[in-house]
C-alpha positions in Angstrom: -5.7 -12.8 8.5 -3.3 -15.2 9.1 -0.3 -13.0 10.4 -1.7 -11.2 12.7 -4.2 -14.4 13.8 -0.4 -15.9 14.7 0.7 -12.7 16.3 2.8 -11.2 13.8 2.4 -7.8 12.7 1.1 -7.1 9.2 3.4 -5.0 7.4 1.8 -2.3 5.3 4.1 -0.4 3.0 2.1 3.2 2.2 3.7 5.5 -0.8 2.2 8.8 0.0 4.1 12.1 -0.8 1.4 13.9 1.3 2.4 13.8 4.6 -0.8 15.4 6.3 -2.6 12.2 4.1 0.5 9.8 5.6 0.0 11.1 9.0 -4.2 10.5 8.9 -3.4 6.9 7.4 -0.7 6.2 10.4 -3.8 7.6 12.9 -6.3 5.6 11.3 -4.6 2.1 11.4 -2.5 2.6 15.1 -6.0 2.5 16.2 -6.3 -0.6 14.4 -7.7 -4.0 15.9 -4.8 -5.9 13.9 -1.4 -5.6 14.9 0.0 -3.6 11.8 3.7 -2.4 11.4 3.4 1.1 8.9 6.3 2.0 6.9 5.9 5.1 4.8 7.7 5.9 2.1 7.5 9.6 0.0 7.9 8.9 -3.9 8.4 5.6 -6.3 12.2 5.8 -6.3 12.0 5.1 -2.4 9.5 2.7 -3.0 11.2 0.4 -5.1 14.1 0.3 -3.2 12.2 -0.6 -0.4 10.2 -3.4 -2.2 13.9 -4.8 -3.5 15.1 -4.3 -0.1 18.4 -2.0 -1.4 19.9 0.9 0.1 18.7 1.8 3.8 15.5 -0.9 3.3 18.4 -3.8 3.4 16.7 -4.9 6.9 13.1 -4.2 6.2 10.4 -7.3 5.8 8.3 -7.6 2.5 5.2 -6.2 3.1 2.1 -7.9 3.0 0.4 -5.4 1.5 0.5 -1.9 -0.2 -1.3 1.3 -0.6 0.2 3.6 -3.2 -0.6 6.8 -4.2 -0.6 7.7 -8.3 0.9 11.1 -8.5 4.0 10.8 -6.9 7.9 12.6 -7.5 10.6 10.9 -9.1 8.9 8.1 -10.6 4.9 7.9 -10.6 2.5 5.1 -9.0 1.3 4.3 -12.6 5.7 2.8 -13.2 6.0 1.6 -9.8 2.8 -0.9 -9.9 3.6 -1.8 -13.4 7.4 -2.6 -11.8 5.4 -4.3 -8.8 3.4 -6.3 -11.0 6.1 -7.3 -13.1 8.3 -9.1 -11.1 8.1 -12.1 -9.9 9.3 -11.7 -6.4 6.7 -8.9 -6.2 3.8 -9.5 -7.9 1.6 -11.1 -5.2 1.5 -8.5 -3.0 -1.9 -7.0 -3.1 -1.3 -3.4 -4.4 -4.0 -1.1 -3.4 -4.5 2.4 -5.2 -5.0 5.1 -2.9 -5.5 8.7 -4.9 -7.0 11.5 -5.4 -7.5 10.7 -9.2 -10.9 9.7 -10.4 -9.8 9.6 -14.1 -11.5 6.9 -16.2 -7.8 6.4 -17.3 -6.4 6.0 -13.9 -9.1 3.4 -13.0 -8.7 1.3 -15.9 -5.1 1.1 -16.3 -5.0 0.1 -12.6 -7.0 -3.0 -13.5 -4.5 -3.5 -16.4 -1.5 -3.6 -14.8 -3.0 -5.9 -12.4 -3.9 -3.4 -9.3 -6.3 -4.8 -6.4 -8.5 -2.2 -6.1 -8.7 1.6 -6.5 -9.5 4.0 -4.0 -10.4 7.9 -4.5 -9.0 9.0 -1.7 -12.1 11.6 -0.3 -11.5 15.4 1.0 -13.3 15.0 3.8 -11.0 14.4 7.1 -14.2 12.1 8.6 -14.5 10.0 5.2 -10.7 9.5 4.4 -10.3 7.5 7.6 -13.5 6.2 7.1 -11.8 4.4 3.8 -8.5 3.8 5.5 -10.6 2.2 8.2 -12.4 -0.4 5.4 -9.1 -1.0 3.8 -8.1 -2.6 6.8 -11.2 -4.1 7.3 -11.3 -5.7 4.2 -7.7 -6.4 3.6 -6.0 -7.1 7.2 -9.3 -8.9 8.3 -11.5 -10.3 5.8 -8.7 -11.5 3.1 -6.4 -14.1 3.5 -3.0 -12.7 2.2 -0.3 -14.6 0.5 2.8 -15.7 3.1 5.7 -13.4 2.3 8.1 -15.2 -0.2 11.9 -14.4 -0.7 12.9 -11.1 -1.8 
């Protein structure tokens, strides 16, 4: 990954209203091989601001990639990746789902609204960092990511 092959850290934005499942993400990559900076963030109100960079995100960096849950408070995953995917300052980032939904729904409008990938998150405390685990694998190592643009 080119970031953290310069030394930079990769920022990861995570939207997870679960904090027991934010807390075993934030485990999973500090014990990371690549230098990762986590900022979490509780519902898709919070997340947009942050991914605009209003409010108390003014001084935040655009992350470099994203893990969002679908069932969230104030405004669902499902409006905040079709916002993400809509605009053009945004739409790069690599959005990966990151729920507990297995709906055929939920799968295939990921895909539509252009979504990287979709994760069922699993129950089991051994598996779910397991998957956190190959996200970074495959996303922080294996992928080459797009260099952050303007906000």
């Amino acid at each position: 990954m080119q970031l953290a092959a310069q030394g930079k850290a990769v920022e990861i934005l995570l939207v997870e209203d679960n904090p027991g499942d934010a807390d075993l993400a934030r485990d999973a990559l500090e014990s990371s091989r690549v230098l990762n900076k986590l900022h979490v963030v509780a519902d898709g109100v919070e997340a947009m601001e942050f991914l605009r960079g209003r409010g108390k995100f003014t001084n935040v960096r655009r992350p470099d990639l994203i893990l969002l849950d679908l069932n969230l408070p104030r405004k669902d995953g499902r409006e905040v990746l079709a916002e993400i995917k809509s605009d053009d300052g945004l739409k790069s980032i690599p959005v990966v789902i990151l729920t507990t939904s297995k709906a055929e729904e939920d799968i295939l409008m990921t895909y539509n609204l252009h979504g990287n990938c979709f994760i069922t998150k699993p129950i089991d405390l051994e598996q779910f960092l397991k998957v956190v685990r190959s996200i970074e694998d495959f996303w922080l190592t294996i992928v080459k990511l797009p260099s952050p643009g303007p906000r």
